[in-house]
PAZAPA-4460 file (N, C-alpha, C; in steps of 0.05 Angstrom, whole numbers, plus 32768, in hexadecimal, padded with zeros to 4 digits):
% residues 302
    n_x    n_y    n_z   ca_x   ca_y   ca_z    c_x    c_y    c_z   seq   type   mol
   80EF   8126   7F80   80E0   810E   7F7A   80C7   810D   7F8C     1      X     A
   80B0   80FE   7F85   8097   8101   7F91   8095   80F4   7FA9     2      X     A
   808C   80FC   7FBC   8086   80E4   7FD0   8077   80D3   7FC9     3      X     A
   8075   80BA   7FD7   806B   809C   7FD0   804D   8095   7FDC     4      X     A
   8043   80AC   7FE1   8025   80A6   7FF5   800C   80A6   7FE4     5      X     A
   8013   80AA   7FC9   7FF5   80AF   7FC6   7FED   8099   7FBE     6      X     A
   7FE7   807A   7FBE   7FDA   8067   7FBE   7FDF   8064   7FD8     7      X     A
   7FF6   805E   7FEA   7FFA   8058   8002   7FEB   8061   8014     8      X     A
   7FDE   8076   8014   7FC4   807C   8029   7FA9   8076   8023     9      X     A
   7FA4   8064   8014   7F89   805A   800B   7F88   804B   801D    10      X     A
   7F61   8042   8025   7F5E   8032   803C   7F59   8015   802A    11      X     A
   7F58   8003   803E   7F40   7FF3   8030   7F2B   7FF2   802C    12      X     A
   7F1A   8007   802C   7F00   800F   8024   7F0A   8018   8000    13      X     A
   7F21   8026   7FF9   7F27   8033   7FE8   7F29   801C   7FD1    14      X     A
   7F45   800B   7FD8   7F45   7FFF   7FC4   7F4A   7FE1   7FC8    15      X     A
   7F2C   7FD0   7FD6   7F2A   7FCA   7FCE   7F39   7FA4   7FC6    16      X     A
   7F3B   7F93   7FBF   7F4B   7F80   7FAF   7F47   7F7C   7F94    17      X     A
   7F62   7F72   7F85   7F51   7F6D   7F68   7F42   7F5C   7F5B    18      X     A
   7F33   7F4F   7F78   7F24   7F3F   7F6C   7F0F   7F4C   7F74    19      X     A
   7F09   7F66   7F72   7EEF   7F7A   7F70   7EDF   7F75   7F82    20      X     A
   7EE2   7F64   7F9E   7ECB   7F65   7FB2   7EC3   7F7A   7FBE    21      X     A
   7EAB   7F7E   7FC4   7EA3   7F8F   7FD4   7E9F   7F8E   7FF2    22      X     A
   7EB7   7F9E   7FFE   7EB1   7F99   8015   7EA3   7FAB   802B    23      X     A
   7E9C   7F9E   803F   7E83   7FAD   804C   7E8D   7FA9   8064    24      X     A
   7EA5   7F95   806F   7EA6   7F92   808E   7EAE   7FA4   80A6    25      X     A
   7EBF   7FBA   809B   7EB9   7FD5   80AB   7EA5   7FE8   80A8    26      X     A
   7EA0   7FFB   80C0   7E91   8009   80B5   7E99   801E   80AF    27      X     A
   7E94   8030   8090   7E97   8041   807E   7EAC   8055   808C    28      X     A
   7EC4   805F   8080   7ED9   806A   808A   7ED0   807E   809C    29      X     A
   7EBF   809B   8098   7EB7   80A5   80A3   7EB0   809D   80C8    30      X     A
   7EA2   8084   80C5   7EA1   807F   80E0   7EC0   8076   80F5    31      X     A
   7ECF   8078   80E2   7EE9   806A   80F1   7F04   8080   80E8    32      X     A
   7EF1   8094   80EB   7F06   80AE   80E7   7F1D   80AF   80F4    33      X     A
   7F31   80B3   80F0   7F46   80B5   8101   7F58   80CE   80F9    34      X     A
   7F60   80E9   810F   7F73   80F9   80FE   7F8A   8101   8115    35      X     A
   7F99   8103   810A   7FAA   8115   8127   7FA6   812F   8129    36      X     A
   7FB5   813E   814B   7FA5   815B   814E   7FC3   815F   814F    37      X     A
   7FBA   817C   8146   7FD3   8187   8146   7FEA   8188   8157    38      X     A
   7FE6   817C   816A   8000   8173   8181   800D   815D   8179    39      X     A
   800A   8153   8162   800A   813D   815B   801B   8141   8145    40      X     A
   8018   815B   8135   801F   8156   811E   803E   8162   811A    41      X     A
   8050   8165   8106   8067   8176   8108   806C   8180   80F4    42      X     A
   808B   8194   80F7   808F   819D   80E0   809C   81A2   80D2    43      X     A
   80B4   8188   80DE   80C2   8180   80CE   80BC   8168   80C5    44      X     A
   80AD   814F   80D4   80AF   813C   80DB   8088   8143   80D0    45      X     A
   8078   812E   80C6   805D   8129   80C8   804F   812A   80D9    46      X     A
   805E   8118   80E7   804C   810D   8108   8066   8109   811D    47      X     A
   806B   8115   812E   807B   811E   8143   8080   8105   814E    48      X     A
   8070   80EC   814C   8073   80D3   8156   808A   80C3   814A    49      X     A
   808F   80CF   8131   80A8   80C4   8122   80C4   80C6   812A    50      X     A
   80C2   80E0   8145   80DF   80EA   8151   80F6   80D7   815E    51      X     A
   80E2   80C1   816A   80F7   80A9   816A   8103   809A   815A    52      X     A
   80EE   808E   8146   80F8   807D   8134   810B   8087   8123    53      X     A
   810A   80A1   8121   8112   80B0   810A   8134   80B0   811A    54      X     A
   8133   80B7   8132   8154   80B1   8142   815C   809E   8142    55      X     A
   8147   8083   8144   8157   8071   814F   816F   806A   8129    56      X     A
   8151   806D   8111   815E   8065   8102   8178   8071   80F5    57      X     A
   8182   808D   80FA   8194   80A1   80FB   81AD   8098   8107    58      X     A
   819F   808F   8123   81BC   8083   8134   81C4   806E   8127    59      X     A
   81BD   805C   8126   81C6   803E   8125   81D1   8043   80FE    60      X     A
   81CD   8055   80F3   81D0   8055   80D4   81F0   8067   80D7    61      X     A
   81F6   8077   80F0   820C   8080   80FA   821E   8067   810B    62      X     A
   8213   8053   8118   8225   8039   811D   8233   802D   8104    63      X     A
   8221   8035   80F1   8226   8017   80D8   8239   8029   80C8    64      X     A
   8237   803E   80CD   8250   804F   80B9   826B   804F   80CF    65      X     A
   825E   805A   80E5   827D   805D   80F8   8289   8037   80F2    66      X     A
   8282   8021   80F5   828E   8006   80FA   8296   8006   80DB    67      X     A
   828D   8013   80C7   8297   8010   80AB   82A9   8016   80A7    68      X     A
   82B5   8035   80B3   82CD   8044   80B6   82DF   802E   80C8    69      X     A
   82DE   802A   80DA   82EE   8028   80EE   82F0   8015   80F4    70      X     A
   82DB   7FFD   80F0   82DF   7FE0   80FD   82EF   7FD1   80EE    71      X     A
   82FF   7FC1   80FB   8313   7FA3   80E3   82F9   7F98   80E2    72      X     A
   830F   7F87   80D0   82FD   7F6F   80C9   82E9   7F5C   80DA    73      X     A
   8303   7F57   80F3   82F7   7F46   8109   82D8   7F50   811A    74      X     A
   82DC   7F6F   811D   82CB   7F7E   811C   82AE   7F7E   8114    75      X     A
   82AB   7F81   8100   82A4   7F8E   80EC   828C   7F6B   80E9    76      X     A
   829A   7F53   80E6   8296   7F41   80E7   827F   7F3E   8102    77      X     A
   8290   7F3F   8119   827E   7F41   8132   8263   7F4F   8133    78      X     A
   8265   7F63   812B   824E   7F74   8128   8238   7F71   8113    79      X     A
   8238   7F59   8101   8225   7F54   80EA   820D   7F52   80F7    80      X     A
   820E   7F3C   8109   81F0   7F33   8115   81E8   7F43   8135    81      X     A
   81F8   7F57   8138   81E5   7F6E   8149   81D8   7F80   8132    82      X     A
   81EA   7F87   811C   81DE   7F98   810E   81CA   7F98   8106    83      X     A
   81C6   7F74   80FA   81B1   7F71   80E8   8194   7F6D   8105    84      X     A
   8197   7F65   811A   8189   7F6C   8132   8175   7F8A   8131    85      X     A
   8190   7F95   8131   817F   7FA9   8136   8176   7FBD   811D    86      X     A
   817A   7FB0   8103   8171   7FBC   80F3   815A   7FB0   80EF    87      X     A
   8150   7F9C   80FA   8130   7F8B   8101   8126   7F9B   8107    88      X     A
   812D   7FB0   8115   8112   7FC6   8124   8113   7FDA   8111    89      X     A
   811F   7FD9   80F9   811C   7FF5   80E6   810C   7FF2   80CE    90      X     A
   810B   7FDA   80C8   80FE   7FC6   80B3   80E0   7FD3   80B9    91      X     A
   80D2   7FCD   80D7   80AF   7FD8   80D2   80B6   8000   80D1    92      X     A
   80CB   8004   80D9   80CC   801F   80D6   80CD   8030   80B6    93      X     A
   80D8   801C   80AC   80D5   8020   8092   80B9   8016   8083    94      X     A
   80AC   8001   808A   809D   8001   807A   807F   8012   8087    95      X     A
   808C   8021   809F   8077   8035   80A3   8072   8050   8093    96      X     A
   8097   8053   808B   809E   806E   807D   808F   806A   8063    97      X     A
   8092   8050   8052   808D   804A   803A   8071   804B   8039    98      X     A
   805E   804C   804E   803B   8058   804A   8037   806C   804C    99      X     A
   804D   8083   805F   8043   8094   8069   8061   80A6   806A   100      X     A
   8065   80B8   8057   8083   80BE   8059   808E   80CB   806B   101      X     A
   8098   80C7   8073   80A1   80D6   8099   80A1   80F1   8095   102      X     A
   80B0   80FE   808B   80B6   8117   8085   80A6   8132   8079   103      X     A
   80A4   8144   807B   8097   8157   8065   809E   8159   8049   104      X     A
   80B8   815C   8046   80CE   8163   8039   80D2   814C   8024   105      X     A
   80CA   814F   8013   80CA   8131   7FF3   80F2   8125   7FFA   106      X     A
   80F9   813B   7FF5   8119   8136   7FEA   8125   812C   8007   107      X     A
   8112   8137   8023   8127   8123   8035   811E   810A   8043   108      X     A
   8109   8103   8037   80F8   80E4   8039   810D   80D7   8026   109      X     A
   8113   80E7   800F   812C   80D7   7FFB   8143   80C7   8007   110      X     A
   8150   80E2   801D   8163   80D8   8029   8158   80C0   803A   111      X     A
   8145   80C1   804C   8140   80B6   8055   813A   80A3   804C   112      X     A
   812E   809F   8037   8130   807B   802D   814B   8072   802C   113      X     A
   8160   807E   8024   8179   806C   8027   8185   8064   803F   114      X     A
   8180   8077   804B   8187   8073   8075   8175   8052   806A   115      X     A
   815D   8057   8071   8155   803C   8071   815D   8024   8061   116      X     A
   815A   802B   804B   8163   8010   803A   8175   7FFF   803A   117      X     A
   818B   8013   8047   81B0   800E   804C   81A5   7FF7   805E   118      X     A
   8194   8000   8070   8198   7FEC   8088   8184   7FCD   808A   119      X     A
   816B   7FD0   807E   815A   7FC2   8078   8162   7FAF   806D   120      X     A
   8169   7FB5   8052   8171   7FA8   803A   815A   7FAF   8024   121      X     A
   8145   7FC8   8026   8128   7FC1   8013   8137   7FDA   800F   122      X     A
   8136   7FDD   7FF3   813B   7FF2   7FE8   811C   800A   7FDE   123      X     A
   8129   8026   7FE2   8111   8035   7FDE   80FE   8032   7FC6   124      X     A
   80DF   8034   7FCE   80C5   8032   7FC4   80C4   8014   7FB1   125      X     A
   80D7   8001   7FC0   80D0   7FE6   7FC4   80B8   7FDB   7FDA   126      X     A
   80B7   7FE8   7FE7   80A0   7FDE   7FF5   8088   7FEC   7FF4   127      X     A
   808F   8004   7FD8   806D   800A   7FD4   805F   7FF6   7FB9   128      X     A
   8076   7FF8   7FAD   8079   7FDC   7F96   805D   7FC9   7FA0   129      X     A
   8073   7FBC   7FB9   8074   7F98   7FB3   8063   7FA7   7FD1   130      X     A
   8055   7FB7   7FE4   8047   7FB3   7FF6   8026   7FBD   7FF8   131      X     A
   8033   7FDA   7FEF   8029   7FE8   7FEB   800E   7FE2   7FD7   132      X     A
   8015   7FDF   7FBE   8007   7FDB   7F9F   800C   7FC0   7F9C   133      X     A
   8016   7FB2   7FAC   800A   7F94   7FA8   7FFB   7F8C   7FBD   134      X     A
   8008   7F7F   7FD4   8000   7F75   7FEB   7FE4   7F81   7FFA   135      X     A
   7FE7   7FA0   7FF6   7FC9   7FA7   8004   7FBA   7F9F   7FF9   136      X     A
   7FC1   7FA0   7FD9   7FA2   7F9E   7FC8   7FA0   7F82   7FC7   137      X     A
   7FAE   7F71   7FC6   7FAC   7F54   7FB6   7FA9   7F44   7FD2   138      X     A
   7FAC   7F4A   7FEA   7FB0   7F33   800B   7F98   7F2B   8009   139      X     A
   7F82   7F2F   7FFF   7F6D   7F1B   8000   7F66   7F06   7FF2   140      X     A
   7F7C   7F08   7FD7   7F86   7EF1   7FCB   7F9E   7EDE   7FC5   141      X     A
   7F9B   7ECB   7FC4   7FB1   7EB7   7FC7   7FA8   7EA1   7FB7   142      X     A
   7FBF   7E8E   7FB4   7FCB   7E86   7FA3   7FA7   7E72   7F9B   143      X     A
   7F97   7E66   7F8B   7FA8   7E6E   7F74   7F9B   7E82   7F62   144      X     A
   7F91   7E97   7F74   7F89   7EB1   7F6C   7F90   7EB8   7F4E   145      X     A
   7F84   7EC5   7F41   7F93   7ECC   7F27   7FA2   7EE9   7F23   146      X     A
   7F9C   7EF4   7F3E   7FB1   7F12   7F4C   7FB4   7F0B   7F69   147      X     A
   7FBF   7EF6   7F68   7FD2   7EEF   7F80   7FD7   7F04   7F94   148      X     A
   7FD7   7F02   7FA8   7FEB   7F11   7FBF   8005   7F0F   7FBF   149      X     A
   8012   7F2B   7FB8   8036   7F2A   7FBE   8040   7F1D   7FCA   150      X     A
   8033   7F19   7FEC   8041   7F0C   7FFF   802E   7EFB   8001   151      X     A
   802C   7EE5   7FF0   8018   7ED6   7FEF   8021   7EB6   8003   152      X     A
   8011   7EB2   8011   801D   7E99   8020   8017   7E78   801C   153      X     A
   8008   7E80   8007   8000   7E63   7FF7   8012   7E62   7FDC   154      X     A
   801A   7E44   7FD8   8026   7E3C   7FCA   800C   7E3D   7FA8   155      X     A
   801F   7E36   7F96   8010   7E37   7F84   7FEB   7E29   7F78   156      X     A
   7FF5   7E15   7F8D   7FDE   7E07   7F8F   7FC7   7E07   7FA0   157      X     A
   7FCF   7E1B   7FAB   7FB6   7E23   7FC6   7FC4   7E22   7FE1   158      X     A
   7FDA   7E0B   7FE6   7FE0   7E00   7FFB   7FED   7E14   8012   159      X     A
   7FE4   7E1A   802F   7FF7   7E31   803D   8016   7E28   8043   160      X     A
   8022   7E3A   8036   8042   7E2F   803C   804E   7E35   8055   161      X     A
   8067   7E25   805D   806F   7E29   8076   8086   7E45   8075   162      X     A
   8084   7E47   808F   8098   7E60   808F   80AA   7E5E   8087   163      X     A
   80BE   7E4D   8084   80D0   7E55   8077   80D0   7E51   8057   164      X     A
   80BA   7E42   804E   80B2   7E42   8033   80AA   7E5D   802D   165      X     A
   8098   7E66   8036   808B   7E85   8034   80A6   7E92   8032   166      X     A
   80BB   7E93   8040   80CC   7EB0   8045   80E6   7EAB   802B   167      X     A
   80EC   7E90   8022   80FF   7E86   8016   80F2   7E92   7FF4   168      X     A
   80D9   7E87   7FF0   80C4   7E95   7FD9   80C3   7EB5   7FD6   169      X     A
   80C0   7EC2   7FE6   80BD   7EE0   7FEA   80DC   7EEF   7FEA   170      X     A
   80F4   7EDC   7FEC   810F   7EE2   7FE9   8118   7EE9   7FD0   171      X     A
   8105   7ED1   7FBD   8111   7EC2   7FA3   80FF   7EDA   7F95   172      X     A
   80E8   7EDE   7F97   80DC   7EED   7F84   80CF   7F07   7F87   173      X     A
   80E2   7F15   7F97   80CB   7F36   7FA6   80DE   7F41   7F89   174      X     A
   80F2   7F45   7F81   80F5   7F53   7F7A   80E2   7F55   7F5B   175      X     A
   80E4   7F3E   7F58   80D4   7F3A   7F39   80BC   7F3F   7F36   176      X     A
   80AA   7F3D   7F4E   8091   7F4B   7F53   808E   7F6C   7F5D   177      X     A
   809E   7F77   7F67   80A2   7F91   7F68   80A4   7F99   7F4A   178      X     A
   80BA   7F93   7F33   80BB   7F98   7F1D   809D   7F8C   7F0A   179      X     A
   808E   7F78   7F16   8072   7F73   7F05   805A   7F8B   7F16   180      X     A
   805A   7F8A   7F26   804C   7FA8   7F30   8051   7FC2   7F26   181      X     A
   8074   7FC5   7F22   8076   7FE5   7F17   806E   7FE2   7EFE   182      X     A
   8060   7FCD   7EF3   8056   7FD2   7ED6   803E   7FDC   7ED4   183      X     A
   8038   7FD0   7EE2   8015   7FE2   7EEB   8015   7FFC   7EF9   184      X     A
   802D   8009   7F08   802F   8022   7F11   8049   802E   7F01   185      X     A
   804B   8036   7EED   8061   803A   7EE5   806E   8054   7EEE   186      X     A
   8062   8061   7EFF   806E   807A   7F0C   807A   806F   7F24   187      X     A
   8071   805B   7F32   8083   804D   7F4C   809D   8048   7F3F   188      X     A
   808A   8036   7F25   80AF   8025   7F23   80BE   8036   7F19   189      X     A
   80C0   8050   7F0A   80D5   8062   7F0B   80E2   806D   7F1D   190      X     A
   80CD   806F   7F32   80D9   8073   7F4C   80EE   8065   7F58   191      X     A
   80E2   8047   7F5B   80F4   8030   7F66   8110   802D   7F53   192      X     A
   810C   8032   7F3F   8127   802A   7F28   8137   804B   7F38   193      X     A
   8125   8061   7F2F   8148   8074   7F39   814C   807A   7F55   194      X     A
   8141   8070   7F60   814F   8076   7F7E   8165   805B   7F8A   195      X     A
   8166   8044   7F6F   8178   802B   7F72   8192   8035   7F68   196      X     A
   818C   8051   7F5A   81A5   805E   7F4D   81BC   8068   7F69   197      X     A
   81A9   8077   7F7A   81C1   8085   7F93   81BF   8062   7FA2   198      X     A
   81B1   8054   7FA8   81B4   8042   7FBC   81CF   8034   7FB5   199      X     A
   81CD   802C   7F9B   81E3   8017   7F8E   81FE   802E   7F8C   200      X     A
   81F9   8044   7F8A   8216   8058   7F8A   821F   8053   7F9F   201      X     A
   8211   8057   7FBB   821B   804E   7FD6   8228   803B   7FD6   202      X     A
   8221   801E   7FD1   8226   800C   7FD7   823C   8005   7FC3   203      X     A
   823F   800A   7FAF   8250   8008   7FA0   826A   8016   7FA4   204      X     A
   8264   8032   7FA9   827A   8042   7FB6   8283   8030   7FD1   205      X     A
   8277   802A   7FE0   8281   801F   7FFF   8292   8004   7FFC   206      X     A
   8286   7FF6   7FE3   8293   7FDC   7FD7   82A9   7FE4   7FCC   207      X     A
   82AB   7FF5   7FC7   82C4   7FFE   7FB6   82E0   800A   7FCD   208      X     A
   82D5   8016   7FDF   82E8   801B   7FF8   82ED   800E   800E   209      X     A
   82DE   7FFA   800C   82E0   7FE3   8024   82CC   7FD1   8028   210      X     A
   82D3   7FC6   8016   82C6   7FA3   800F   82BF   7F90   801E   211      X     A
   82CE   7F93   8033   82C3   7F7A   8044   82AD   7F88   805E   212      X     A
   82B0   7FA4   806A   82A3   7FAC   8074   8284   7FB2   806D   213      X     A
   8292   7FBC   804F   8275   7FC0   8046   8264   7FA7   8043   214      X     A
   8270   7F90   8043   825A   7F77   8049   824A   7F70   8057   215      X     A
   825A   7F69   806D   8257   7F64   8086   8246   7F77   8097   216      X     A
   8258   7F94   8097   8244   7FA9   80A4   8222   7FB8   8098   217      X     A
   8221   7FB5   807A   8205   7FBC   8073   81F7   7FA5   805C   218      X     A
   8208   7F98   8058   81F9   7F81   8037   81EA   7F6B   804F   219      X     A
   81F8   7F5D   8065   81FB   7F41   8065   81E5   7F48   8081   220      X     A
   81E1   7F61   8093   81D1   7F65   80A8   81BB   7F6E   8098   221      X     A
   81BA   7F7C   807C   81A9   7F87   806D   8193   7F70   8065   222      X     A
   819F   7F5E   805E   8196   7F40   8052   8187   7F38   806A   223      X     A
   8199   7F2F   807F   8193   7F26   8091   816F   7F32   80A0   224      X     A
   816F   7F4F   809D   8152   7F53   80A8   8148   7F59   808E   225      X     A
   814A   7F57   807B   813A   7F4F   8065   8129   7F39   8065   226      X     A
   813E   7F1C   8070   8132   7F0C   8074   811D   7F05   8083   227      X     A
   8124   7F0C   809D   8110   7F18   80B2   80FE   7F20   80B1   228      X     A
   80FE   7F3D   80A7   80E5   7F43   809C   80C8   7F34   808B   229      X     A
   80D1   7F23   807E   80C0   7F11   8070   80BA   7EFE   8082   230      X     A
   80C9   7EF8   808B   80CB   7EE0   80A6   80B5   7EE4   80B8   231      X     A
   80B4   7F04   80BE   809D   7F09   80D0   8083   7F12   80C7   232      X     A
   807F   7F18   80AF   8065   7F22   80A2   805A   7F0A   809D   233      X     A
   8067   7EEE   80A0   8056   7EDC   8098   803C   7ED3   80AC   234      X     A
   8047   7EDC   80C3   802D   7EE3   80D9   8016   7EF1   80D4   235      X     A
   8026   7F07   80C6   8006   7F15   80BE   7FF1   7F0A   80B8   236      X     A
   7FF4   7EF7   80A0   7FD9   7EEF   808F   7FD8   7ED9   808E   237      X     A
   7FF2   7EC0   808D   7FEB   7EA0   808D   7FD9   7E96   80A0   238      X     A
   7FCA   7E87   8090   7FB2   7E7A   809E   7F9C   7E83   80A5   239      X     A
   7F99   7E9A   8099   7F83   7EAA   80A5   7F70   7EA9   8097   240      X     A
   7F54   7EAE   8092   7F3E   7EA2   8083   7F3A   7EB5   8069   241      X     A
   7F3F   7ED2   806F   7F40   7EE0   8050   7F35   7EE1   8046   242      X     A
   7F14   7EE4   8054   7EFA   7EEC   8041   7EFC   7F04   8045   243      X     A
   7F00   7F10   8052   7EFE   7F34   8057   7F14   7F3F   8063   244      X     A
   7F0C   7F50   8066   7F21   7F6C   806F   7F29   7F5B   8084   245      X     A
   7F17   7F57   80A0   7F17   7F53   80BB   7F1B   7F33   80BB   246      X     A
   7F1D   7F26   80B0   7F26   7F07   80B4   7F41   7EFD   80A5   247      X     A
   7F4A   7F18   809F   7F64   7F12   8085   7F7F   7F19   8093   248      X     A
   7F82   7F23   80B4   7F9A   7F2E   80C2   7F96   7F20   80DF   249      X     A
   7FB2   7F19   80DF   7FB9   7F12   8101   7FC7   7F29   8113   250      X     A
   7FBC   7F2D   8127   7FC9   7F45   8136   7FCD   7F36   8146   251      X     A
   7FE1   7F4E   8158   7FF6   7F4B   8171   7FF0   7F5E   817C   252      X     A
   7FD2   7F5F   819A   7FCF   7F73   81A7   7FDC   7F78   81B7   253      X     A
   7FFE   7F76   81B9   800B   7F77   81CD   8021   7F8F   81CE   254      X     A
   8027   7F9B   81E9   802F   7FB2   81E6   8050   7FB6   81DE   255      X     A
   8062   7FAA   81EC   8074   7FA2   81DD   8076   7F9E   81C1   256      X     A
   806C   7F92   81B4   806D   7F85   819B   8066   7F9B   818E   257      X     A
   8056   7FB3   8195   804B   7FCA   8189   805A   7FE2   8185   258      X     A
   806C   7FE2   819B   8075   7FFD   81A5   8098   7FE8   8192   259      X     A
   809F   7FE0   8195   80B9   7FD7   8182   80B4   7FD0   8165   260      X     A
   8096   7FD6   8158   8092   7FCC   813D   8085   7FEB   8134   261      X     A
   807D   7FFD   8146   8068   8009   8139   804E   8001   8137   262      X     A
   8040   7FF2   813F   8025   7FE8   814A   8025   7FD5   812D   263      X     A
   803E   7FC7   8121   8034   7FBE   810D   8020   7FA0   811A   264      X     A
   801B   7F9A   8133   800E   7F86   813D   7FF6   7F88   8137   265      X     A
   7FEB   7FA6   8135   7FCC   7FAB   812E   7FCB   7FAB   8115   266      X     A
   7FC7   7F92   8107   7FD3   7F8D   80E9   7FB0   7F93   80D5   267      X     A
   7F9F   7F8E   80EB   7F87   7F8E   80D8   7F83   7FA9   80D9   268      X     A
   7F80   7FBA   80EF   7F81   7FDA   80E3   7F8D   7FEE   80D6   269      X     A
   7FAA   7FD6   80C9   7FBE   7FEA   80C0   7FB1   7FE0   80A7   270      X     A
   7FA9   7FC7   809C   7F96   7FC0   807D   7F7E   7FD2   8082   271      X     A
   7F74   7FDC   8091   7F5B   7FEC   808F   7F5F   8001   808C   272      X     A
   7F70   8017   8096   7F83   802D   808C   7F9E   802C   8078   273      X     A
   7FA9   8026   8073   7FCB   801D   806F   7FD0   8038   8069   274      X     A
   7FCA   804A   8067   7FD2   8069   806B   7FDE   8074   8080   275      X     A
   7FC6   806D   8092   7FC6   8070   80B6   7FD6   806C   80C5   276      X     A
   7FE9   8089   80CD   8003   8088   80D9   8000   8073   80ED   277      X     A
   801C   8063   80EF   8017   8051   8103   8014   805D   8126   278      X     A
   8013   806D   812A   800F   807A   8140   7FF4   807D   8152   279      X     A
   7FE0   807B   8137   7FC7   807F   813E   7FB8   806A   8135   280      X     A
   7FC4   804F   8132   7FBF   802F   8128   7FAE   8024   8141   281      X     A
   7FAA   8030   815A   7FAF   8021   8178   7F86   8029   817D   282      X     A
   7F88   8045   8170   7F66   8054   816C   7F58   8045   815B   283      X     A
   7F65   803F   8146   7F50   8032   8133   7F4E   800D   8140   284      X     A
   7F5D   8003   8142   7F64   7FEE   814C   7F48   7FE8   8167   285      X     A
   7F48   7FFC   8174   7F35   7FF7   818A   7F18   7FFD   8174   286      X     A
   7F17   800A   816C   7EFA   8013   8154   7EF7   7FFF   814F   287      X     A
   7F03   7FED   8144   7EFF   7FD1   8131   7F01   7FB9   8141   288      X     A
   7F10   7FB7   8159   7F12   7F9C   8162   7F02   7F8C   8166   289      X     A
   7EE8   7F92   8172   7ED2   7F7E   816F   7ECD   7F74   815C   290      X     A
   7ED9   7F76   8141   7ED2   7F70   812A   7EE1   7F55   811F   291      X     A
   7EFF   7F5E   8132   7F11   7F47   8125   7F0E   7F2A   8138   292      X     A
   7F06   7F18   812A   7F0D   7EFE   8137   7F1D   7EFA   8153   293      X     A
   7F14   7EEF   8160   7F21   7EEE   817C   7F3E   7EDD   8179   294      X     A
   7F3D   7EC8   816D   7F4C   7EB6   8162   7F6A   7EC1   8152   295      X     A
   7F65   7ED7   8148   7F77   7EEE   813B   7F81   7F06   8146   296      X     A
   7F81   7F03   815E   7F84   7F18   8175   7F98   7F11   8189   297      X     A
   7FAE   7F11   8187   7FC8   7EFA   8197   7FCF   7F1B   81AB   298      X     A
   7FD4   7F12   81CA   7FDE   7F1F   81D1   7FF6   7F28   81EA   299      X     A
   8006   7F03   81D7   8021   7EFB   81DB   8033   7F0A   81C9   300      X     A
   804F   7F10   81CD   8062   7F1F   81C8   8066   7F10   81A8   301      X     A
   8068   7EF3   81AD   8075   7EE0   8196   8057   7ED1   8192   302      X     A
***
């Protein structure tokens, strides 16, 4: 099966919103080159920078199977909300993979989307769907846009909703908008439809040998930073003015917050690349910062 990058490395110079503006607020990609050198690069792995994430998510996808085997109930129970904890830090790891596929190898980015998905709760080339081919292109419009933003934070009427309105909305309807996107990419959404074939075998198989673990240990922590996840993207873009590229993202210049997300804090240079391994987010980020609003530049943890 194909890897998932080739809209996913478009900049925002490329493509753009659909409401056809032209934008001019960076300057022309060329000047904001960014590439890695070969110490950089790998060969098993893309970018050698992935060697952690790529363990941490390995290990902890080896916790959730060892406590499946082996933990009771009581167990098994206890461990829902460490799991779902620390499957919070796998959530930006995944939707780093889903721009930029970790791997060389098509068939073991495959595997590798289920490592992830098990634990997330986003099932594979769902987040090229509903992030990728919606959200990059459409975040400069909102509601009551007539090509809305996926993760749109205005209510139907213009109004900015509150967070837990925003995350409760984005609960109720990602999936239905992932499926109105793969109509417009209909090679994604074949994608997304058969790789729900091995996810749901998993889980179905695991439901079938132990039901209550399999809840508790991957559905209910799965959910749980599912929810999360939405919970925290709402930072990204609510409230923000959304005439351009550079007034449309809130960043988190903070180092912490960078080095446990993947620099997803440098949120306006990852819309100016969304290709651009998150590794080398920190280069462009300094290229552009004079650019971004001071006001949109937080460089508190929370």
């Amino acid at each position: 099966m194909a890897t998932s990058t080739d809209f996913n490395t478009l900049s925002a110079d490329d493509i753009g919103s659909t409401s056809q503006r032209v934008q001019s607020e960076f300057p022309p990609r060329d000047a904001a080159k960014i590439a890695a050198t070969a110490t950089q690069r790998g060969s098993i792995l893309k970018y050698k920078a992935d060697r952690w994430p790529v363990t941490y998510v390995l290990l902890m996808l080896g916790v959730h199977v060892a406590l499946w085997c082996y933990a009771s109930p009581f167990v098994a129970l206890a461990s829902t909300l460490p799991l779902a904890i620390t499957s919070m830090f796998i959530a930006p790891i995944n939707h780093h993979h889903q721009h930029l596929n970790t791997f060389r190898s098509p068939w073991v980015n495959r595997f590798y989307d289920l490592a992830l998905a098990l634990q997330t709760g986003v099932a594979p080339y769902a987040w090229t769907l509903h992030h990728n081919l919606g959200h990059h292109l459409n975040y400069l419009n909102q509601h009551p846009h007539v090509s809305p933003d996926e993760s749109a934070w205005t209510d139907r009427e213009g109004n900015q909703m509150s967070r837990v309105a925003y995350t409760i909305d984005m609960l109720l309807r990602h999936q239905s908008d992932m499926f109105r996107v793969g109509l417009k990419y209909r090679r994604y959404l074949r994608y997304w439809l058969a790789m729900k074939l091995p996810l749901y075998a998993l889980i179905g198989a695991a439901l079938w040998v132990n039901p209550i673990n399999t809840v508790l240990i991957f559905l209910i922590p799965g959910f749980i930073a599912l929810s999360h996840t939405i919970w925290a993207t709402y930072e990204h873009h609510a409230g923000c003015p959304g005439t351009n590229h550079v007034d449309a993202s809130r960043n988190r210049d903070n180092r912490l917050f960078n080095l446990l997300t993947g620099n997803l804090g440098l949120h306006t240079a990852h819309h100016k690349r969304p290709g651009l391994h998150w590794s080398l987010l920190p280069e462009l980020h300094e290229q552009i910062r004079d650019q971004i609003p001071e006001d949109q530049i937080a460089k508190t943890f929370w």
